[in-house]
Biotite code that builds the C-alpha atoms (Angstrom):
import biotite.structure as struc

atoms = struc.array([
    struc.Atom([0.000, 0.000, 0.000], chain_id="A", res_id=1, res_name="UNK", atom_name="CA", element="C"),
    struc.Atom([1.374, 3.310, -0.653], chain_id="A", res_id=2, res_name="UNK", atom_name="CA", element="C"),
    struc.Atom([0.022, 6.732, 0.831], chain_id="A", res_id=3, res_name="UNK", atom_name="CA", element="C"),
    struc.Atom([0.569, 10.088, -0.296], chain_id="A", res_id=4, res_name="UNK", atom_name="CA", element="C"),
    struc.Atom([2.378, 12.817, 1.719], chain_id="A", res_id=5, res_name="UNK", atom_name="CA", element="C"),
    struc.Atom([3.037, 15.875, -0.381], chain_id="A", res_id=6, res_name="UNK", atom_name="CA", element="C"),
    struc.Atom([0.381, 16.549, -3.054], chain_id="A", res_id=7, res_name="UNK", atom_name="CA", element="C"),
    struc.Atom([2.153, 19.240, -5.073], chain_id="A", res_id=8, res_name="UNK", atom_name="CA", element="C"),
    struc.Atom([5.712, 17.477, -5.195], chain_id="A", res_id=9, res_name="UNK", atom_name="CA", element="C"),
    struc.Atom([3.727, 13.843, -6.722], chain_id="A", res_id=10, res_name="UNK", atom_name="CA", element="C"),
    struc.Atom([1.702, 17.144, -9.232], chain_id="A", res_id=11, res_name="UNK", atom_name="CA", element="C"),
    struc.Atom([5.532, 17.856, -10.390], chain_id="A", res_id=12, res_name="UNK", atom_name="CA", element="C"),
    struc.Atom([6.392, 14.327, -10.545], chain_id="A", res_id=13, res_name="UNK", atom_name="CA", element="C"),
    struc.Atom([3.417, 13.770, -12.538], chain_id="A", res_id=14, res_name="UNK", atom_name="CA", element="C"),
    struc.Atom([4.233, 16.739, -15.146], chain_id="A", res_id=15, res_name="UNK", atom_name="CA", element="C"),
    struc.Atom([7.665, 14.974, -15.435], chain_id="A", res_id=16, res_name="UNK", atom_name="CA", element="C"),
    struc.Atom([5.728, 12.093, -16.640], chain_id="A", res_id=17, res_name="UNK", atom_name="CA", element="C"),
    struc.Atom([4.018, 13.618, -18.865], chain_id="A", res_id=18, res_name="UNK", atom_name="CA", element="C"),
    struc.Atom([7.011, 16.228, -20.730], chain_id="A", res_id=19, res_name="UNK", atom_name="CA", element="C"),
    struc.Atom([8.609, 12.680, -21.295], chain_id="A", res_id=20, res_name="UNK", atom_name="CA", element="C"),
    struc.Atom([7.233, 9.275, -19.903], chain_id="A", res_id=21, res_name="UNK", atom_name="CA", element="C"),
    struc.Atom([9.907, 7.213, -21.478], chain_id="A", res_id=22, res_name="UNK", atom_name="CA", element="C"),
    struc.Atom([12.131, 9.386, -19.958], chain_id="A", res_id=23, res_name="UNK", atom_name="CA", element="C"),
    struc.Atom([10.492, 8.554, -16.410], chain_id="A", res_id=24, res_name="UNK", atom_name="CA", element="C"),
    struc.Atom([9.733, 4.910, -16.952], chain_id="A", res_id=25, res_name="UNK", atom_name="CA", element="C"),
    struc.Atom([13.508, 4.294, -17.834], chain_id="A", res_id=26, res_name="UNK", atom_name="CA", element="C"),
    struc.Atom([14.571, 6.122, -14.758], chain_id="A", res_id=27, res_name="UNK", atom_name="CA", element="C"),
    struc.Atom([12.294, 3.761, -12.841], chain_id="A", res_id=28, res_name="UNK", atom_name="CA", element="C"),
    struc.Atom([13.448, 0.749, -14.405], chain_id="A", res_id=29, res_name="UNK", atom_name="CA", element="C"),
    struc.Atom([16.993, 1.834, -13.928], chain_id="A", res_id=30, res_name="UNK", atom_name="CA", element="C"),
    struc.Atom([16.662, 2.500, -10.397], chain_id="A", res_id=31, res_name="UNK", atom_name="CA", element="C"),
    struc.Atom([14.932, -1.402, -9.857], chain_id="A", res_id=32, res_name="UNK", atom_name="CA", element="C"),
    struc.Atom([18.209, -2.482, -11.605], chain_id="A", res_id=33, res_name="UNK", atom_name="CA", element="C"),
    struc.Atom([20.283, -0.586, -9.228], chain_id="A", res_id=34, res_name="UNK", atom_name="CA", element="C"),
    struc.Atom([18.108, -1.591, -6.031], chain_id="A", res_id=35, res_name="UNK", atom_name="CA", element="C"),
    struc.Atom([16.554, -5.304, -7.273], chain_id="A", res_id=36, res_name="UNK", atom_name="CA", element="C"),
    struc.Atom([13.315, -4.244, -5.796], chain_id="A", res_id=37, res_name="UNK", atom_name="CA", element="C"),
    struc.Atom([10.442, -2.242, -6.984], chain_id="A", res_id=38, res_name="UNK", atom_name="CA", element="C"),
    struc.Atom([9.745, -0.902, -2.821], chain_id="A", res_id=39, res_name="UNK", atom_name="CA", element="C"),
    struc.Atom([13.802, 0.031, -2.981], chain_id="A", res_id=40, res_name="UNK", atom_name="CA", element="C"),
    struc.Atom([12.987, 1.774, -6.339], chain_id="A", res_id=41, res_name="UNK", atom_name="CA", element="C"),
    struc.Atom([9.780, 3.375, -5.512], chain_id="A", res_id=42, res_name="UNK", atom_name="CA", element="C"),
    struc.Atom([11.509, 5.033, -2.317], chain_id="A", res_id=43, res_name="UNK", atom_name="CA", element="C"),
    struc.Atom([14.788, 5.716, -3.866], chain_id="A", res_id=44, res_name="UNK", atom_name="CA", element="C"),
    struc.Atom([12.612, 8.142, -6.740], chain_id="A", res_id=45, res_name="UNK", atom_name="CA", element="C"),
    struc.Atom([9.774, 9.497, -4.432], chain_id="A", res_id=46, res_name="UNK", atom_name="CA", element="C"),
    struc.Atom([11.967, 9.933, -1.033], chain_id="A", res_id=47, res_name="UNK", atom_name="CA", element="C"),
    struc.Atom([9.268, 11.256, 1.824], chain_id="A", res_id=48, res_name="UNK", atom_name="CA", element="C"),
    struc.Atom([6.439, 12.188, -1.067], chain_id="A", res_id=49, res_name="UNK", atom_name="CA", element="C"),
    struc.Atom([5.577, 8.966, -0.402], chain_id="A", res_id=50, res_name="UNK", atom_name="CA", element="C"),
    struc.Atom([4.814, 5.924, 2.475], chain_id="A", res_id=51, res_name="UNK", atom_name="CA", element="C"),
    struc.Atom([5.059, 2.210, 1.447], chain_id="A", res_id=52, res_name="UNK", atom_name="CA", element="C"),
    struc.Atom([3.551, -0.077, 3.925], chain_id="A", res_id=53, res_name="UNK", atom_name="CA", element="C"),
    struc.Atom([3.520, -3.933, 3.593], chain_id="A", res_id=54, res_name="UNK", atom_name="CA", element="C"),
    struc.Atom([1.354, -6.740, 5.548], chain_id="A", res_id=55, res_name="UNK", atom_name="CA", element="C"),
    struc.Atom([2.143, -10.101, 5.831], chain_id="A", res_id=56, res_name="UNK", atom_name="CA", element="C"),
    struc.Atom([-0.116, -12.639, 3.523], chain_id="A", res_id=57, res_name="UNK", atom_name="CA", element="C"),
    struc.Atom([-3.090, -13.216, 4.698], chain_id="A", res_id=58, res_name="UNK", atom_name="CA", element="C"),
    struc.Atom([-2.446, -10.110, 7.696], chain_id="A", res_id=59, res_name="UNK", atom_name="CA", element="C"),
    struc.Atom([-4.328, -6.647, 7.624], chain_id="A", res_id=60, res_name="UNK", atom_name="CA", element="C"),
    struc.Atom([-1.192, -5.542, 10.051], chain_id="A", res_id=61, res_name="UNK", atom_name="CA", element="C"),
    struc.Atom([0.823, -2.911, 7.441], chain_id="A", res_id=62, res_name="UNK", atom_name="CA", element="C"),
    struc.Atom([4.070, -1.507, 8.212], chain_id="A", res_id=63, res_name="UNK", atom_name="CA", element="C"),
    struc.Atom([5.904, 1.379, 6.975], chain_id="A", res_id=64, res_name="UNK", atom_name="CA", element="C"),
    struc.Atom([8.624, 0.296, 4.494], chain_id="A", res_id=65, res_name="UNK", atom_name="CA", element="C"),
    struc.Atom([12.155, 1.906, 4.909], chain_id="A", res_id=66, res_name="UNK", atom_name="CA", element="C"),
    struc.Atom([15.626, 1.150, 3.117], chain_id="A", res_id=67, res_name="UNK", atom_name="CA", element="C"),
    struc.Atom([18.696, -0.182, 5.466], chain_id="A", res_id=68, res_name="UNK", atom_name="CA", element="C"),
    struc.Atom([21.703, 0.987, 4.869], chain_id="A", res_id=69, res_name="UNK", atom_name="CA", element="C"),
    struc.Atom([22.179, -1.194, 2.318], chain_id="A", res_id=70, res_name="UNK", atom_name="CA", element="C"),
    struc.Atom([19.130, 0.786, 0.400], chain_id="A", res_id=71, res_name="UNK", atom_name="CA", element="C"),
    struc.Atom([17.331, -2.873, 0.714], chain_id="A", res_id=72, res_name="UNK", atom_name="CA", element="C"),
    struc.Atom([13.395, -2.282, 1.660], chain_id="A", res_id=73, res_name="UNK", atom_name="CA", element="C"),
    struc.Atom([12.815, -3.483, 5.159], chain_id="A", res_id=74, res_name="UNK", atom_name="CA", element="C"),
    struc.Atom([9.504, -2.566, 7.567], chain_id="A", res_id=75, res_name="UNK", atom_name="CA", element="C"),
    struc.Atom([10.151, -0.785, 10.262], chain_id="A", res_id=76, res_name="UNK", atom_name="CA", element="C"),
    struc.Atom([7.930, -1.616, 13.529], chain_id="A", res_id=77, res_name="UNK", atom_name="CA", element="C"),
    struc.Atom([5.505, 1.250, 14.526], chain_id="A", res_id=78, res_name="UNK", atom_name="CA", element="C"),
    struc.Atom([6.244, 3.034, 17.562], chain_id="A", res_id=79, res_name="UNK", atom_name="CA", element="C"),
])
């Protein structure tokens, strides 16, 4: 699940996409190369504009999803 934190920088992020989306899709794609995840990429381009959370299967109980210092997407337990 993702949630959005900052409405105008995701507006300029979207007006990126459109000047150029193959442009932004290869960006995308380069970062999942870089990082080997999609979270790790996701993160890496968006920063704080945006919150990843993940559940277990079959679990309603979402976490926030940070990178390590490795930039490898890990949850992080709620306070």
């Amino acid at each position: 699940m993702m949630t959005i934190t900052d409405w105008a920088a995701i507006e300029t992020f979207g007006n990126q996409y459109a000047a150029n989306p193959r442009s932004f899709i290869q960006a995308y794609n380069d970062k999942i190369s870089l990082f080997g995840t999609n979270d790790a990429a996701l993160i890496s381009m968006f920063g704080n504009v945006i919150n990843l959370y993940k559940a277990d299967a079959n679990s309603t109980d979402f976490k926030p999803i940070v990178l390590d210092s490795n930039n490898q997407p890990v949850t992080k337990p709620c306070p």
